[in-house]
N, C-alpha and C positions, 0 to 999 in steps of 0.2 A: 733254607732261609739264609740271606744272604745276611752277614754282621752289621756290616756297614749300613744298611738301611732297613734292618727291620725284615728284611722279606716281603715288602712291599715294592719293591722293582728289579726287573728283568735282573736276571743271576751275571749278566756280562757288565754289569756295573761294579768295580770291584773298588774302586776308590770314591769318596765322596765331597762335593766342595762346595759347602750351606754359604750361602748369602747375605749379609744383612739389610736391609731398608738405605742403610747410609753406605754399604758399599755400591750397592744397586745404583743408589744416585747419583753416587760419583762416576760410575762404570756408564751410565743412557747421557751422564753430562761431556764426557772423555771421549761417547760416541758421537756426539754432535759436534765438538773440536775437529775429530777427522772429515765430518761432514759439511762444517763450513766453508770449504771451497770449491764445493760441490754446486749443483742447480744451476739454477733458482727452483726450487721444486713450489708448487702449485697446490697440491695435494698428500699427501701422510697418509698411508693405508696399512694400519695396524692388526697385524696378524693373531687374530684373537684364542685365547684369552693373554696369552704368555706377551702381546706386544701391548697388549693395551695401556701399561705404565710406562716403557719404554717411547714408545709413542708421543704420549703425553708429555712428558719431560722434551724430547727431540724438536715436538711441534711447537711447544713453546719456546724455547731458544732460539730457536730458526724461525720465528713468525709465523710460522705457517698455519692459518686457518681455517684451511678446511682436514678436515680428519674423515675419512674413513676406514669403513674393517671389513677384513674378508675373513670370515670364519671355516675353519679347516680342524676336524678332529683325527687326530692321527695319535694321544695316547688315551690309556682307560687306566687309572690310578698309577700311572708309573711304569707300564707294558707297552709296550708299543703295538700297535693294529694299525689296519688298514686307514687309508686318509680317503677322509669323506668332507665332500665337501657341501656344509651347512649354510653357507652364505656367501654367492657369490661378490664381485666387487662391484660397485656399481658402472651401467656400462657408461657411464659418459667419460670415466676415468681411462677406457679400454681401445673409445674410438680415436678412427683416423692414425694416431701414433704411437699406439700400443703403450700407451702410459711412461712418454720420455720424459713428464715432466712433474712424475709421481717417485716420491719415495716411501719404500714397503720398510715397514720394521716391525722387524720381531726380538724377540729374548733372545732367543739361541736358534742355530743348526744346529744339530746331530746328526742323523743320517743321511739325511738333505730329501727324504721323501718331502716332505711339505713345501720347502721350498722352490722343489721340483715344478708341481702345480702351481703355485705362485708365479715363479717364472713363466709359466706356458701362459698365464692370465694378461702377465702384464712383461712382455718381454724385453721393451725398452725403457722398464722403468729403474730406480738404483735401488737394490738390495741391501740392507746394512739390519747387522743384528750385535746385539750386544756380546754374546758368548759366541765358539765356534768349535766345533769338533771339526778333523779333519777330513774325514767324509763326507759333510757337507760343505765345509768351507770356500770349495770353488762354485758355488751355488751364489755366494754372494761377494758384493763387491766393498762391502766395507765392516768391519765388527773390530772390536775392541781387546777382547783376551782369550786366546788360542787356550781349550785345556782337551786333555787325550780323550778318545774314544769309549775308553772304561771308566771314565767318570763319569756321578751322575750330579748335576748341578740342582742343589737346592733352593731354589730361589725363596726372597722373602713371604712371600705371600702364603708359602708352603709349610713354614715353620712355626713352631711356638718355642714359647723358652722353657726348657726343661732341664734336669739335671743331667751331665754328661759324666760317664764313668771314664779316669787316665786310659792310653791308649796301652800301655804295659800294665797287666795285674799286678797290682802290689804298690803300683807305682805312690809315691809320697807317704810309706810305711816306715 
């Protein structure tokens, strides 16, 4: 069981970095900064569940009113598994230009499987995600805060508030 998370996620997570609501917002608001001189993008295709706030926040800033999701499962409580894909994107997003005039957003990359598929869905459209590990990161074209491999990003949605023991025992004795 891993310390840092309980034992509730893959053992190669060895550092951890929880999120709040207001850092979230500032971090999907900081992503749309880099992506205002981008487009004109048409369409927002929210990588579900992990983009669907991120999304929201982007689409609003940047106008853009039509939102779709492409649904892709690729973890089961914090492991990572096979990416299946649960809902494709819609195709009118897909034809003629491979969706140059679409932006996909998601939470994070991590190992870049999901946004593997993504890509192959929609190959000309602009990739940006909030978080980025660097095995995925050349998978997308714009994101916001580079953190290592061995972390695992806690996002808000994910957490409750609870008591936290000092990271040193003993520590304020």
């Amino acid at each position: 069981m891993s310390e840092v998370t309980g034992g509730n996620v893959d053992e190669r997570y060895e550092k951890a970095f929880p999120v709040s609501w207001e850092q979230f917002h500032r971090d999907a608001r900081a992503l749309t900064w880099r992506l205002s001189g981008q487009g004109p993008f048409e369409a927002v295709v929210a990588v579900t569940r992990g983009g669907m706030v991120p999304a929201a926040i982007v689409a609003r800033e940047l106008g853009v009113l039509v939102i779709e999701t492409i649904c892709i499962s690729s973890y089961d409580y914090g492991k990572q598994s096979e990416v299946k894909i649960l809902k494709p994107v819609a195709d009118n997003l897909r034809e003629d230009d491979g969706g140059a005039k679409v932006l996909i957003v998601d939470d994070l990359v991590d190992t870049g499987a999901t946004a593997k598929v993504v890509r192959e869905m929609l190959p000309k459209a602009h990739f940006a995600t909030v978080y980025a590990k660097p095995a995925g990161r050349p998978l997308v074209d714009t994101f916001v805060t580079e953190v290592s491999q061995d972390t695992w990003i806690y996002l808000p949605w994910d957490l409750t508030l609870q008591f936290t023991p000092p990271i040193r025992e003993g520590a304020g004795h």
